[in-house]
N, C-alpha and C positions, 0 to 999 in steps of 0.2 A: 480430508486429506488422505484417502485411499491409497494411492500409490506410499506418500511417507511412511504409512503407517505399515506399509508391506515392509519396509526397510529398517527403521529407528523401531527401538525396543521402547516404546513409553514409558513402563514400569520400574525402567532400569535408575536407581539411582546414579549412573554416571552419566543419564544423558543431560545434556545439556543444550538449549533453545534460548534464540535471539529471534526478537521480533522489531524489526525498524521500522518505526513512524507506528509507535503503536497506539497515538492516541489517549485516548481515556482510560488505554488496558484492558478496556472489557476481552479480546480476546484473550491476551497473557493469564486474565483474571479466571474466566471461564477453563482453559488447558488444564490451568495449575489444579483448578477443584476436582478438575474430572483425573488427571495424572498426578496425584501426590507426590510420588518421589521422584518427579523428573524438575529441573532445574529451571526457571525459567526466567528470562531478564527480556525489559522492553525498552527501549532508547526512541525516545524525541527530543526535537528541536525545542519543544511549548511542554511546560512542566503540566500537562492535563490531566494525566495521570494519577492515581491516587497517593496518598503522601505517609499512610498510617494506618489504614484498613488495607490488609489483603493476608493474602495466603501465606501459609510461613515459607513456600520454594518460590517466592516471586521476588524478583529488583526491579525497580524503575531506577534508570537514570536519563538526565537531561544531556546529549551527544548529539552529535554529527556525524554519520556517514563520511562526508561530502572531507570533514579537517580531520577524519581519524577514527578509530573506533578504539576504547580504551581496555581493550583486551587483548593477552596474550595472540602468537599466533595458534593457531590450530584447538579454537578453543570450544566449539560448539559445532554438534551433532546435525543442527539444524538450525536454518536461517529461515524466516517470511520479511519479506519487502512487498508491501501493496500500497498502492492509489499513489504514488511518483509521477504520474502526467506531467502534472503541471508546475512540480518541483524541480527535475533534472531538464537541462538541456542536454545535450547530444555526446558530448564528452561527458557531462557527467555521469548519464547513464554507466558507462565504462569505467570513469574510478568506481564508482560507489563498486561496481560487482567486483573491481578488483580486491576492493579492501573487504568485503565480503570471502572471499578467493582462501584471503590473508587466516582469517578469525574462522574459517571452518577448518573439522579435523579432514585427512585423506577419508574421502569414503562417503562426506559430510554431505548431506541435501542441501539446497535454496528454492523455497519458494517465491515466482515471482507472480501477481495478481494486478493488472491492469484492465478498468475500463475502454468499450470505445467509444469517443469520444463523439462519432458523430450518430448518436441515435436517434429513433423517429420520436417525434412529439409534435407539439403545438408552435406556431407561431414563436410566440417567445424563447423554447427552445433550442429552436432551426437557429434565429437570430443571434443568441446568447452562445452556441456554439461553434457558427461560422463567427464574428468576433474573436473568440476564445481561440480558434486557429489561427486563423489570420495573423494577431499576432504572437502565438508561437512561433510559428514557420518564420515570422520575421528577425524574433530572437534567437533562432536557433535550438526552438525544440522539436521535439518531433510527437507532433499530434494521431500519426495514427501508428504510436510506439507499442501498442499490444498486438498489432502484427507483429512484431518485428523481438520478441524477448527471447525466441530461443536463440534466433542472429548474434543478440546482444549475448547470450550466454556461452555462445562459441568462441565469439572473439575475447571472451574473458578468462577462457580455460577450462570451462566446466563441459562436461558430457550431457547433453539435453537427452532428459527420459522422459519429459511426456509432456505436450503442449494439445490445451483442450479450448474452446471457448462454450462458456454457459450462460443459458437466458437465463437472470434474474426479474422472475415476473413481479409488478410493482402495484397491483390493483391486487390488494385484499388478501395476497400469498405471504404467509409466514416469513423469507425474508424481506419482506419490504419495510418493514420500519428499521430492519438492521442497517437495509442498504440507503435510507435515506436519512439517518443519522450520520452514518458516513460519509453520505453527498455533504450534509451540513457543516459536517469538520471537515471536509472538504475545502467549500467555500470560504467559510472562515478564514483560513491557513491562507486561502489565494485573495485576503484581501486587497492587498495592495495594488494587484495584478489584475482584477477584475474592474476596481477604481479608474484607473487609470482608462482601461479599455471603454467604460464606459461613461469616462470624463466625468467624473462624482468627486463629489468637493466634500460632502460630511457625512458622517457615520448614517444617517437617519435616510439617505438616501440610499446607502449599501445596504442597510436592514429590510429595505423596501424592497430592492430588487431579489434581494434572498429569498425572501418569503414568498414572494411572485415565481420566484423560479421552484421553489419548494411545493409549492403547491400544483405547480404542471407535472413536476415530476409525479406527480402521485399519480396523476391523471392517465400517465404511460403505460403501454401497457406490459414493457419492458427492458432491460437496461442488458448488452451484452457486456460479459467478461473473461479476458484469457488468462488463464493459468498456466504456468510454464516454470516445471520441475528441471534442474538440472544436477549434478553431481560431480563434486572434486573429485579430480581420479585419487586413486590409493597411489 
C-alpha cells in the first residue's frame, strides 16, 4: 500500500481501518501484527473469520456493505474492498462506495482491488471464463469492472489518486498461494453462481470442477490486478 502509507499515519492510535470481504482475516490479521496501535475491523457476509484468536486491535463482524454498514458516519481512516467481481452488479457497485462514502472521515482513503477476469490459461480456463461472463453481462454485472474502478470512484464522490494494474505471477512466485487461496474463497462464495452456469446438481460435482480449475490456475503464468486508490474530499 505505498501510496496509503504516504498519507495515513499507521502508528497512530486514532487511526482507524475497515476491510470488506475480508475473508478469513489473514490480511486484518497480518496489519494489525505489523501496526499495533492502529485499529482494525473486517466485515463479511460468511463468518470465516476467526472467532477468538487474534490481535487485541482487531473486530470481525458478520455485515453487509450492500443493507448498511453498522458504523457511525465519518468513522474510518481507511477502507479496502477487494475481489467484488462477482458479487456487485452494476448498481451495486455504486451503493456499496456510496455507503463507503458515508463511514470514511473527510480526507479518508479507499482501496479498491479487482481481478481481470479474462486472463490467458488453458482450455478450461478460456471456457470457465467466457461462461462466467456471459452470464454476468446477462445479469447485469460488469465483467471487465477493473477497468472501470476509478469511473466508479468519481461517480461516488471520491477524488481518484492513483489507479495501477499489477501482474501477479502464479508459477513458483511468493504470492501465488496468497493469490490462489483467494481464487479459492473466491470460488466458494460464487457457489451458487458457478452451479448454475455450469448446470451441477451436487456438491461433489462443484468440488470437481474447483479443483480442475485450481489446479490450471497454477499452471498460469499470471493473474492481472487493478488497484484503484481514491479519497473523500475534506
Amino acid at each position: 500500500m505505498p501510496v496509503i502509507k504516504q498519507h495515513i499515519d499507521f502508528s497512530s492510535t486514532s487511526t482507524a481501518v475497515l476491510d470488506i470481504g475480508c475473508g478469513s482475516g489473514s490480511w486484518v490479521m497480518d496489519m494489525a501484527t505489523e501496526y499495533p496501535s492502529t485499529q482494525f475491523i473486517g466485515i463479511d457476509q460468511l463468518p470465516l473469520f476467526p472467532h477468538d484468536i487474534r490481535p487485541a486491535n482487531v473486530t470481525f463482524k458478520q455485515a453487509d456493505v450492500l443493507t448498511g454498514l453498522p458504523f457511525e458516519d465519518n468513522t474510518f481512516d481507511f477502507v479496502q474492498m477487494r475481489l467484488f467481481l462477482l458479487a456487485f452488479n452494476r448498481q451495486q457497485w455504486l451503493d456499496a462506495l456510496k455507503e463507503v462514502h458515508r463511514v470514511l472521515k473527510p480526507g479518508g482513503f479507499i482501496q479498491l482491488a479487482e481481478p481481470q477476469l479474462m486472463d490467458p490459461g488453458d482450455d478450461l480456463i478460456m471456457d470457465y471464463t467466457h461462461k462466467v461472463k456471459t452470464v454476468m453481462e446477462f445479469n447485469g454485472f460488469d465483467a471487465e469492472v477493473c477497468d472501470k474502478l476509478s469511473i466508479l470512484l468519481e461517480k461516488t464522490q471520491f477524488i481518484p489518486v492513483e489507479n495501477i494494474r499489477k501482474a501477479v505471477p502464479l508459477n513458483g512466485h511468493m504470492l501465488s498461494n496468497e493469490f490462489l487461496y483467494i481464487t479459492d474463497i473466491s470460488v466458494e462464495s460464487c457457489k451458487p453462481f458457478l452451479m448454475e452456469i455450469h448446470n451441477m446438481h451436487s456438491d461433489d460435482e462443484f468440488m470437481e470442477l474447483k479443483r480442475n480449475y485450481l489446479e490450471s490456475r497454477k499452471n498460469t503464468s499470471e493473474s492481472a490486478f487493478t488497484y484503484a486508490v481514491g479519497q473523500k474530499p475534506h
